[in-house]
Phi, psi and omega in degrees: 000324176300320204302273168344304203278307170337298162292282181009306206274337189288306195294301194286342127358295178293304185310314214265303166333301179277010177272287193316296170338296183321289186303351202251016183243014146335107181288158203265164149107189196270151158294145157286193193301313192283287136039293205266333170268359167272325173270333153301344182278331212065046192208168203245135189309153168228039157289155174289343187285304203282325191282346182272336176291330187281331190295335207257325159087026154239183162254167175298078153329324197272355186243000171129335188302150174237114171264213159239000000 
């Protein structure tokens, strides 16, 4: 039974660790406009410029973003 609770705590570690990670690859430098008001919504730009710019782990240069 310890055994069970032991992994339980691990797994959940784990889970939390990589949420933090997940959170910490934001590209550096400003968003653009459309960007920056998908995300005060709490939702994600869905232009085609910007979602291929996020994939790439920048911002959209074509939309006002700027990287470092």
């Amino acid at each position: 039974m310890k055994l069970i609770k032991v992994l339980a705590i691990v797994a959940m570690a784990v889970s939390l660790a990589t949420v933090a990670q997940a959170e910490d690859k934001k590209p550096k430098g400003k968003a653009g406009g459309c960007c920056a008001k998908a995300e005060k919504a709490g939702k994600k730009c869905e232009h085609p410029c910007c979602v291929e710019a996020a994939k790439a782990g920048k911002n959209c240069e074509k939309c006002g973003g700027k990287n470092e």
